[in-house]
N, C-alpha and C positions, 0 to 999 in steps of 0.2 A: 504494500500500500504506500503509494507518493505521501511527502508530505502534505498535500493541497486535499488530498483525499483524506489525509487525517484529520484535517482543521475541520474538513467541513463535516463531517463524521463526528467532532468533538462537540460543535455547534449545532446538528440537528439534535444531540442526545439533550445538551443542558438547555435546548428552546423546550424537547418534550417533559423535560424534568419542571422546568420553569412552569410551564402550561396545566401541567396534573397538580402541580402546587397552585397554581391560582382557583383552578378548579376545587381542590380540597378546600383550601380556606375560604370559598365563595359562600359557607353559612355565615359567615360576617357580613350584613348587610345593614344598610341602610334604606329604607323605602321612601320616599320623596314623590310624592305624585304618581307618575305612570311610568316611575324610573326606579331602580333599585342600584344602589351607590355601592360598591365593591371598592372599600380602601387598600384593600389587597391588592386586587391588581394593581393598582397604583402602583405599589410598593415593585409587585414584578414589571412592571413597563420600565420603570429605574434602574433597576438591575441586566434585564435584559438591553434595552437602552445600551446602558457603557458597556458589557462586557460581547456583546453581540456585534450590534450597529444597528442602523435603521431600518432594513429590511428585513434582517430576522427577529425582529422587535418585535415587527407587523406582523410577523406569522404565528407569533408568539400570543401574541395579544389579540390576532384573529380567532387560534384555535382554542383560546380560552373561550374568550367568545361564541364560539360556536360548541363547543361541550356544553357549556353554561346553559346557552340556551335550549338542546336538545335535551336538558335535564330537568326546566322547566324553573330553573332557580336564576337565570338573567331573562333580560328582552331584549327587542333589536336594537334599544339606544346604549346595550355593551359596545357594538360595533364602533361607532363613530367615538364614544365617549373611552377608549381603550386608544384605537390605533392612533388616533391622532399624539394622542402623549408618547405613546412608545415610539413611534418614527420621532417627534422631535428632542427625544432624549437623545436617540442615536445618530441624528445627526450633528445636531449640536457638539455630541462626545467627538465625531470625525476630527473635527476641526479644533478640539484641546490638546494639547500633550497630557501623553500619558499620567502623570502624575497631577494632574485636574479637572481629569475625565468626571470627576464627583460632582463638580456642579453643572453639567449637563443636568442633573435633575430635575432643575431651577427649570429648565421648558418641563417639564411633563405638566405643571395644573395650566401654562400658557394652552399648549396643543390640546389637553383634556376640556379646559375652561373655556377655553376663547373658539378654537375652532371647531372642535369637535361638539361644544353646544353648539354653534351657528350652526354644521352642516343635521345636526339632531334635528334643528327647529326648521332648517329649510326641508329635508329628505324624509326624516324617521315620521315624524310625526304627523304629516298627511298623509305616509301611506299606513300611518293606526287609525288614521281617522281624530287625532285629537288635535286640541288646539292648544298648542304650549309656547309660551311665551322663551325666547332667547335667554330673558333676564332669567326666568326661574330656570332652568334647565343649567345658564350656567353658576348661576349660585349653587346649586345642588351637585352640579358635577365637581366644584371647587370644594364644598362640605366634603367629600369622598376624598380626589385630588390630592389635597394639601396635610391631611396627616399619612397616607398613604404615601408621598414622596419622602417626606419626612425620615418616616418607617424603610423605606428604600433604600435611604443616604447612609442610615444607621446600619446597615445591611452590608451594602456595600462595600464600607469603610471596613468595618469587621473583616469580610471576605478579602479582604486584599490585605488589610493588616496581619492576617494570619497567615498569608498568602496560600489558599486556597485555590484563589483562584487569579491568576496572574494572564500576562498576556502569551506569557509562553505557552500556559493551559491551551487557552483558546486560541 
């Protein structure tokens, strides 16, 4: 096995590790309206984020997504209010040196809060049939978001403090 075949081998294993842990701690909820707030995932969009990049964020944070919701414990506004934070943790981290990669986190409640309510309120939410306001959607995605990041950074720090999980890992 190449070494390019090992990275990416290393990185589909800790996005599936990443993904069944968001999914496990998805009984942490928060209910808000016609939205249920997972600060958990937060926490793995942070993680995944720096230690992945941006597109395996997404896959990350899709596939929680879509277990969550096949299990009846998320809804469709996982979708937008997830990927949007995980791609901008990770690309954010692109563009840090390694030993600053940490506050990439600082986007995830931007991309969860800002965009990922906008696209909620433009796309999710007519095709439920409900009428949701921006503002609430992204208050409530920021209530979830922002100790979720938080939880992420704490995380993070540890895992690479201990070195865990280093760049050589992945």
């Amino acid at each position: 096995m190449s070494i390019k075949e090992s990275k990416i081998l290393r990185k589909t294993v800790l996005c599936g590790i990443l993904s069944s842990i968001g999914v496990i701690l998805s009984v942490v909820s928060i209910p808000l309206g016609p939205t249920k707030c997972y600060p958990f995932q937060h926490t793995i969009n942070v993680i995944s984020g720096i230690l992945l990049g941006p597109f395996w964020a997404i896959g990350t944070a899709f596939t929680t997504s879509l277990i969550r919701n096949m299990l009846g414990t998320g809804s469709l506004f996982a979708f937008p209010g997830s990927m949007f934070g995980a791609f901008f943790v990770g690309l954010v981290s692109l563009f840090l040196p390694q030993n600053r990669k940490i506050y990439s986190a600082i986007a995830e409640p931007i991309g969860t809060g800002l965009v990922g309510a906008w696209v909620s309120s433009l796309i999710i939410a007519p095709i439920l049939g409900t009428n949701v306001a921006f503002s609430f959607l992204s208050t409530s995605f920021l209530v979830s978001s922002i100790p979720g990041t938080i939880l992420g950074i704490l995380v993070t720090y540890t895992l690479v403090k201990r070195t865990t999980l280093t760049d050589s890992f992945i």
